[in-house]
C-alpha positions in Angstrom: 79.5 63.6 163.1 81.3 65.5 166.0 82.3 63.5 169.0 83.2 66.1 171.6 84.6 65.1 174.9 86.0 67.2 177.5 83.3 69.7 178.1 83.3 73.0 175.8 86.8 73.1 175.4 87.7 69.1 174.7 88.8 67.0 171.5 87.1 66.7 168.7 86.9 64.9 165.9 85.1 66.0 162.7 85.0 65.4 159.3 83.5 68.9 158.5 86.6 70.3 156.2 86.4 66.8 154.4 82.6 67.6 153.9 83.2 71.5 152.6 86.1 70.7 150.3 83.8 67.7 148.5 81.0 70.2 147.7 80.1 71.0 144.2 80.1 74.4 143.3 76.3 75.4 144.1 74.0 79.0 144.6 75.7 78.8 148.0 79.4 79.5 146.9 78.2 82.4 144.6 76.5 84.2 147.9 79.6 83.6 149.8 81.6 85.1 146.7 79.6 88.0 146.5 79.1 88.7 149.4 82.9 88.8 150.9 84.4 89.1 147.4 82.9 92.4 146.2 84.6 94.4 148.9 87.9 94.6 147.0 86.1 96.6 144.2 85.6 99.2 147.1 89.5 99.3 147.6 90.3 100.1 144.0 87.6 102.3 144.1 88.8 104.1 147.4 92.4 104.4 145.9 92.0 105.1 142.5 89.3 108.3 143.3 91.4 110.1 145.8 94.4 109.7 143.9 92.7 111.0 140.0 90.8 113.7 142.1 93.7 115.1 144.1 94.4 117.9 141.9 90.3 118.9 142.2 90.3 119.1 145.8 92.9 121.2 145.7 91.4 124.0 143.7 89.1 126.8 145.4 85.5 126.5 145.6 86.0 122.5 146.7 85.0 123.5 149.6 88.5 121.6 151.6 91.1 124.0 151.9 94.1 121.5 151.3 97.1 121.2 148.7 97.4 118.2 145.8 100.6 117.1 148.2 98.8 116.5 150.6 96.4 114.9 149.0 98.6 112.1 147.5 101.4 112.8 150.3 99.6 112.6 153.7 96.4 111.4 152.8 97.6 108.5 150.6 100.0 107.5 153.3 97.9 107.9 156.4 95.4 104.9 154.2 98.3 103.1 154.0 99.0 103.5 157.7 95.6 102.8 158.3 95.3 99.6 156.2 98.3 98.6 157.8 97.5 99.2 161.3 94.0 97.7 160.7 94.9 94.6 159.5 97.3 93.8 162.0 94.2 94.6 164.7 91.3 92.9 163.2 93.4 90.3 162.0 94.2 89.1 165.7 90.2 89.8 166.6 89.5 87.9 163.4 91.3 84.6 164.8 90.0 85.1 168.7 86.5 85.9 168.1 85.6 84.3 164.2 85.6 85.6 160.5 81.7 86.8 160.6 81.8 89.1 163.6 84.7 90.7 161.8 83.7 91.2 158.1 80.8 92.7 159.4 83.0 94.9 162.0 85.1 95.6 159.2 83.1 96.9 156.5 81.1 98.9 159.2 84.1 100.6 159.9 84.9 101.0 156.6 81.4 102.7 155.8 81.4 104.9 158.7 84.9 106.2 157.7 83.9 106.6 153.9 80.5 108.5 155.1 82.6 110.6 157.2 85.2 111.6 154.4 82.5 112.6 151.9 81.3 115.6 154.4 85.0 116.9 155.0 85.2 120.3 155.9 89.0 120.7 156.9 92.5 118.8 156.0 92.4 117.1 159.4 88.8 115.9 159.2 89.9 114.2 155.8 93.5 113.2 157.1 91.5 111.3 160.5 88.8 109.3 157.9 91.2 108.2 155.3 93.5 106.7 158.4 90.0 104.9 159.4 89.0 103.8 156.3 91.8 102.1 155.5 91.5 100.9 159.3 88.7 99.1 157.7 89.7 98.3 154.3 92.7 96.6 156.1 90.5 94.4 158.4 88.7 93.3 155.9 91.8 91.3 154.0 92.2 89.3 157.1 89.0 89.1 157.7 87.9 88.2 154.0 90.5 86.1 153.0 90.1 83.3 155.7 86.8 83.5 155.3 87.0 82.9 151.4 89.8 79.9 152.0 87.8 78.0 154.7 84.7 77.8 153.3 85.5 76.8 149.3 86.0 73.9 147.8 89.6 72.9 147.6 88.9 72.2 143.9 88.2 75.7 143.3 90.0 77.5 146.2 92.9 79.4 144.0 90.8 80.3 140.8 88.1 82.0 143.6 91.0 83.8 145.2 92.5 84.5 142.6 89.3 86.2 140.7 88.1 88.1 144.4 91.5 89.6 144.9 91.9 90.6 141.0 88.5 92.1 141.1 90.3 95.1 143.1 91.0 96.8 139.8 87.2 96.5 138.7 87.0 99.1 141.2 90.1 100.7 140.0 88.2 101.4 136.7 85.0 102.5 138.0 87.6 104.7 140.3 89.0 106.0 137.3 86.2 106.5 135.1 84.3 108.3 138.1 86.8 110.4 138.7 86.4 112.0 134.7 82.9 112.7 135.6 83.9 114.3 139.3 86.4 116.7 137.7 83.7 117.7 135.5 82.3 121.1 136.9 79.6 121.0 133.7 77.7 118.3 135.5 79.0 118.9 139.0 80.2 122.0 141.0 83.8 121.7 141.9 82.5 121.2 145.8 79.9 118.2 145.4 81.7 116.2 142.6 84.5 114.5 144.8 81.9 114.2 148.1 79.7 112.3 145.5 82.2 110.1 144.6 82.8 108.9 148.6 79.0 108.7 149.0 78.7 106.2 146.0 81.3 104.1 148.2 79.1 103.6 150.9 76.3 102.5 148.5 78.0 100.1 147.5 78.9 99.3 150.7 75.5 98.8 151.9 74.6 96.7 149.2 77.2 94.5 149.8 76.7 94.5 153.6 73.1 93.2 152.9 74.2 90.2 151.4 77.1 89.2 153.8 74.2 89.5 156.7 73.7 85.9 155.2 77.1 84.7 155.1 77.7 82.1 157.7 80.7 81.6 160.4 83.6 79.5 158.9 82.8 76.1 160.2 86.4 75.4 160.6 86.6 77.9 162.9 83.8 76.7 164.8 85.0 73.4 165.1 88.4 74.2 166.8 86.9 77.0 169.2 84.3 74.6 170.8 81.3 75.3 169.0 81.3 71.6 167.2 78.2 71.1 167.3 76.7 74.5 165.7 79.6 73.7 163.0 78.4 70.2 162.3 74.7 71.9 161.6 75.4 74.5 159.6 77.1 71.9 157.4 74.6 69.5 157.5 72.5 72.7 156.3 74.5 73.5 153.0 74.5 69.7 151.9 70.3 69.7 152.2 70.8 72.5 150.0 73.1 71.9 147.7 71.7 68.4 147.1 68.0 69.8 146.9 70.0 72.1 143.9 72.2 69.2 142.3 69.5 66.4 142.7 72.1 63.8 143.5 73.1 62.7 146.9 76.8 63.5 147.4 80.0 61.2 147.7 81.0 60.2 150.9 83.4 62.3 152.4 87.4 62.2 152.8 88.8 61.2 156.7 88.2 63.2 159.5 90.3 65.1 161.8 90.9 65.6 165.2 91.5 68.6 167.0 91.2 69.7 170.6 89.8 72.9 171.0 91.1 76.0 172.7 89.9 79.8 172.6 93.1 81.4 171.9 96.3 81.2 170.9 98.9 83.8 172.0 101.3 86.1 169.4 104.1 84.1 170.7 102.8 80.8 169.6 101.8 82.5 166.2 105.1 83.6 165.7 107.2 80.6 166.6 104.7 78.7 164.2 105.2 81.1 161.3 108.8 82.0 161.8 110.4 78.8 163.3 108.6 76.0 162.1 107.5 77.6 158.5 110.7 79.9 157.9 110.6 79.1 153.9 106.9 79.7 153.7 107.6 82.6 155.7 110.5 83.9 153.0 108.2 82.8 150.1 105.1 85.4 151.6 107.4 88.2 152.2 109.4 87.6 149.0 105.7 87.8 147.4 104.3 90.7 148.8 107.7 92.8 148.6 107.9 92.1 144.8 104.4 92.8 143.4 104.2 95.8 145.9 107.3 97.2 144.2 106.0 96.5 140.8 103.1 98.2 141.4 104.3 101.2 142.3 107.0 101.5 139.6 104.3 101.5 137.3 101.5 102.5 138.8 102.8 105.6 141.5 103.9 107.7 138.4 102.4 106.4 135.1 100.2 109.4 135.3 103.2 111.8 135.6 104.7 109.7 132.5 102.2 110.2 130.5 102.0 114.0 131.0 105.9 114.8 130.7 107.0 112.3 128.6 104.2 111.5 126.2 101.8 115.0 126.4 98.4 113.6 127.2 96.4 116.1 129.3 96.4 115.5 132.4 92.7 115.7 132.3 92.5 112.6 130.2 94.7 110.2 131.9 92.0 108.6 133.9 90.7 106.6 130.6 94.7 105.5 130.5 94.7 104.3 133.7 90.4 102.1 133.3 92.2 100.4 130.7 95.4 99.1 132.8 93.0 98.1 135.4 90.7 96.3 133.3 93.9 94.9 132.0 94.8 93.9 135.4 91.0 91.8 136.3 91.7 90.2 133.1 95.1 88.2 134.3 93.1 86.6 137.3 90.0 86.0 135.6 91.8 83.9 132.7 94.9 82.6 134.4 93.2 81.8 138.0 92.0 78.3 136.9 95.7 77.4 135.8 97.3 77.2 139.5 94.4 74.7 140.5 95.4 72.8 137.3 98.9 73.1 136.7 99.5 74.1 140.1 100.4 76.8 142.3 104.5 76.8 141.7 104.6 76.6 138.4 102.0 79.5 138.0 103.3 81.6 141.0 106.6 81.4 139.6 105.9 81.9 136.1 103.6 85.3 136.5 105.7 86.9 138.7 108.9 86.3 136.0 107.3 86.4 133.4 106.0 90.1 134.2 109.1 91.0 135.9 111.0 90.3 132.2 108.6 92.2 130.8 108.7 95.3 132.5 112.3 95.4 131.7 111.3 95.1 128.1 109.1 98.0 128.4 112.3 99.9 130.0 114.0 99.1 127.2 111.8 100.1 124.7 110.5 103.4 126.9 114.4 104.2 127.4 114.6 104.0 123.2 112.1 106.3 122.7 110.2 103.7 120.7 107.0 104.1 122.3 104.0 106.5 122.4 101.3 107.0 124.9 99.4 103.9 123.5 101.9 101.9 122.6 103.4 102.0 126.5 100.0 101.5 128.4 99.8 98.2 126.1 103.1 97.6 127.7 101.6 98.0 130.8 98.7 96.1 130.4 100.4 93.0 129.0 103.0 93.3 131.8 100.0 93.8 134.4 98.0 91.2 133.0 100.4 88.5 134.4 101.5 90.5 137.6 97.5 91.2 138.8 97.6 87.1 138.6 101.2 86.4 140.8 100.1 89.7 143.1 96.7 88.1 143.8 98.3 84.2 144.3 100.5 85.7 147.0 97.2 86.8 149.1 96.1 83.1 148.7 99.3 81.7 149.3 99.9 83.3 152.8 95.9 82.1 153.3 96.6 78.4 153.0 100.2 77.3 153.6 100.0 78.1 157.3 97.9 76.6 160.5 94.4 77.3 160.4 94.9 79.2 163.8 97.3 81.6 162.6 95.9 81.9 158.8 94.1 85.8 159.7 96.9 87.0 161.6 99.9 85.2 159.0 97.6 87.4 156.1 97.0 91.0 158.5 101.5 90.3 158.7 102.0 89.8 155.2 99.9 92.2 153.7 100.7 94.9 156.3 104.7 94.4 155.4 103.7 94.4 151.6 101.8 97.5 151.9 103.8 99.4 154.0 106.7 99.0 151.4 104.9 99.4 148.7 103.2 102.8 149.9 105.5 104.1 152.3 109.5 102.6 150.8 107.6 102.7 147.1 106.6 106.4 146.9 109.9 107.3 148.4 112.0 105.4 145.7 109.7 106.2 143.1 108.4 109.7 143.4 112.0 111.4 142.4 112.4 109.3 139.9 109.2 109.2 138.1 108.6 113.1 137.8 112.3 114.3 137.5 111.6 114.4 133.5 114.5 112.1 132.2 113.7 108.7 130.9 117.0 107.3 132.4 115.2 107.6 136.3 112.0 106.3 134.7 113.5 103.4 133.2 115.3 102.9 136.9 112.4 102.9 138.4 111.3 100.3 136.3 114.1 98.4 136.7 113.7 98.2 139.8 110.0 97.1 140.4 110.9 94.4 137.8 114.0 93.1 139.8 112.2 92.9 142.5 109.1 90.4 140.7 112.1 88.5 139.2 113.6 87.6 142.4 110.5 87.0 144.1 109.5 84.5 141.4 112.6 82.6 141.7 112.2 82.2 145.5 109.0 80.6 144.4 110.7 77.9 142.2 112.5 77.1 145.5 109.7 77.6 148.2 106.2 77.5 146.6 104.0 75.1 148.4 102.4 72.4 146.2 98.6 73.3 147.3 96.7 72.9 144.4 93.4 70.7 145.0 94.6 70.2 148.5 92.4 70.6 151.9 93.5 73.1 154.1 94.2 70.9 156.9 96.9 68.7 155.0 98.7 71.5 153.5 99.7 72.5 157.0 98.2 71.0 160.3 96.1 73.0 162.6 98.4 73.4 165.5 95.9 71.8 167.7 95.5 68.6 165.5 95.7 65.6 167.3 96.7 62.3 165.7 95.1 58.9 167.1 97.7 58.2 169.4 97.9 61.3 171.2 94.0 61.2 171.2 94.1 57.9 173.2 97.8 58.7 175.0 99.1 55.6 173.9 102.6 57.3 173.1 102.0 60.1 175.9 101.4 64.0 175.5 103.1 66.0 172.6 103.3 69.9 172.1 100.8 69.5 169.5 102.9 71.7 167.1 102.5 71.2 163.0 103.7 67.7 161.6 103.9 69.0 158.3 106.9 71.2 158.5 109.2 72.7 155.4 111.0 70.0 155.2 108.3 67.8 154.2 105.6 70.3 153.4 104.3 68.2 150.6 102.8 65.3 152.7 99.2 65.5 153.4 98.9 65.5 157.5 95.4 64.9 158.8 95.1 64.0 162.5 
């Protein structure tokens, strides 16, 4: 149990991560999993549908008066810029004020926003809501992801993330396959197909926000922002339950830790921590997020355009094309996931990301041959996907849990906000030009590149990946206001209270 001292804002100590990471996996976990979890489908769907329907809401009679380049120009960046922007917001609010009131804020947002673009009547109107709901969409990584990392079992913590993050592309194939239907002006008129497409969005939405109602606050959270005691019941709760479900009693719990509790903690102090006292960790997320975001849009910004110049296929068709890359793309998460909480989380970062980097320059080669057709290549891209969706969805859990649990939304909102803004603001502008100039040398540069990039972010991973596998949060790097026995009893006077587990050993478990 919780011994609090000090008032509201004292020291703690707790054994409540011990307690959460020794959980079976139980009808609890699953709620939390689909309840946060399913939100990434809504990305892929959000992406994938403006980007296949572009070149309908750009004919007459769709009702928006607004050109295909600005569709996948302005639009497509102002998400990004939104995603971006939002992430960096929520994710502060996120740490101040607990996951909870923020993946509910978040996918409010994002609802509103989504609501709002399905009634567009004029280019700004759609330009403000795509900004917004990727306002959302962006607050929800922050939000979602710490959520997801504090409150599952250690055992299973990578596989989960893994899976959640991967499921994106289950969207990107409903996305897809929606947007065959939507073009369709036999079923739909050319003005109500697209709107629909929005409106099934917020559905989906609503469904999920009905099940995240139940999701609780991450106790871990809680603990450290002087609501102990409320943390200690709400884990006392999910042991009744999960022993009512097992129908075993469950092993006593690892060693507690000891924190004193504070309400905030400053951009300064976030910075220094990620920056200063992390600076490989810090290398390794960047190195992460730069390299899959590049990869991604070598492939993915133009394979629609490849497959029209280079390869024939109607442009009308390339939809299926793109439903089976994503599928491709789920697949590498859902089969590899359970490998790097197994094998571990270096060997498996660094191995998808080369792996698929030296693949993609395969496909160059062969594309640059002329030995491929339209099949032939998207199996290429699938098999060179199927590992990058994997490496590309560890590097969202590795920026989760290899930093101090204060810092862990806002060190995701940075991460993924520098990611995304090069992969959909430097990416198009590499890869546009090069993609739809018509000559297979670009193509195969652009290639090149994106797999360059994955190669060189794997190897930093050799170096710099972070041994976390089966690990608690707390001893993969120590809450910065962990507190060990000594300081707790000022035998050896005050310290700064900064993380003991540093770069330098960032191996050694570090529980206060």
């Amino acid at each position: 149990m919780a011994e609090l001292t000090g008032g509201n804002q004292g020291t703690i100590t707790t054994s409540v991560p011990a307690r959460l990471d020794r959980l079976p996996w139980s009808r609890w976990h699953w709620m939390i999993v689909i309840g946060l979890g399913t939100v990434w489908i809504l990305d892929g769907l959000e992406v994938t549908i403006v980007g296949n329907i572009a070149g309908r809401l750009s004919e007459d009679g769709s009702g928006l008066s607004i050109t295909d380049a600005q569709v996948t120009g302005v639009a497509a960046a102002l998400y990004v810029a939104g995603a971006c922007a939002g992430a960096l917001f929520f994710g502060r609010l996120t740490d101040l004020f607990g996951r909870k009131k923020l993946f509910l804020i978040t996918l409010g947002v994002y609802l509103a926003a989504t609501a709002l673009t399905a009634v567009s009547f004029s280019p700004w109107w759609f330009f403000v809501f795509r900004f917004l709901t990727g306002f959302g969409i962006g607050g929800e990584y922050a939000a979602i992801n710490s959520a997801i990392d504090e409150l599952i079992p250690s055992k299973y913590r990578g596989r989960v993330d893994l899976i959640i993050n991967g499921s994106f592309w289950l969207g990107a194939v409903a996305g897809a396959l929606l947007s065959v239907l939507a073009l369709d002006t036999d079923i739909f008129p050319a003005w109500l197909g697209w709107r629909l497409t929005f409106a099934l969005g917020v559905v989906l939405g609503l469904v999920i926000l009905l099940v995240r109602r139940h999701v609780p606050e991450s106790p871990r959270w809680m603990f450290i922002h002087g609501k102990g005691e409320e943390a200690e019941k709400l884990v006392a709760d999910v042991e009744r339950q999960v022993e009512r479900e097992k129908g075993t009693p469950l092993p006593e719990p690892g060693e507690a830790i000891t924190v004193e509790q504070r309400g905030s903690i400053g951009f300064g102090e976030i910075a220094r921590t990620v920056f200063r006292s992390y600076p490989r960790r810090a290398v390794l997320g960047l190195s992460l997020f730069v390299g899959q975001a590049f990869l991604y849009n070598a492939i993915t910004f133009g394979f629609g355009t490849i497959l029209v110049r280079f390869f024939d296929v109607s442009s009308g068709v390339t939809g299926y094309y793109f439903a089976v890359i994503a599928f491709g793309n789920f697949l590498g998460p859902l089969f590899l996931g359970r490998f790097f909480d197994t094998i571990g989380r270096r060997p498996m970062i660094a191995g998808t990301y080369v792996l698929s980097g030296l693949l993609l320059f395969g496909t160059a080669w062969l594309f640059g041959a002329g030995m491929l057709t339209a099949f032939t290549m998207t199996a290429c891209w699938c098999v060179v996907l199927f590992f990058a969706s994997a490496g590309a969805s560890s590097a969202y859990l590795t920026v989760s849990e290899i930093f101090p649990m204060e810092t862990r939304a806002m060190a995701i909102a940075f991460f993924y906000a520098v990611g995304t803004a090069a992969g959909g603001i430097s990416g198009p502008l590499v890869f546009a030009d090069l993609t739809s100039s018509g000559v297979v040398a670009d193509a195969v540069l652009a290639f090149c590149i994106g797999a360059s990039l994955m190669v060189a972010a794997g190897l930093v991973a050799v170096f710099f990946a972070v041994a976390a596998e089966g690990k608690s949060l707390e001893s993969i790097a120590k809450p910065l206001s962990a507190r060990t026995a000594e300081e707790r009893d000022g035998a050896d006077g005050a310290t700064d209270g900064g993380p003991r587990s540093t770069d330098r050993a960032e191996s050694r478990p570090s529980l206060g």
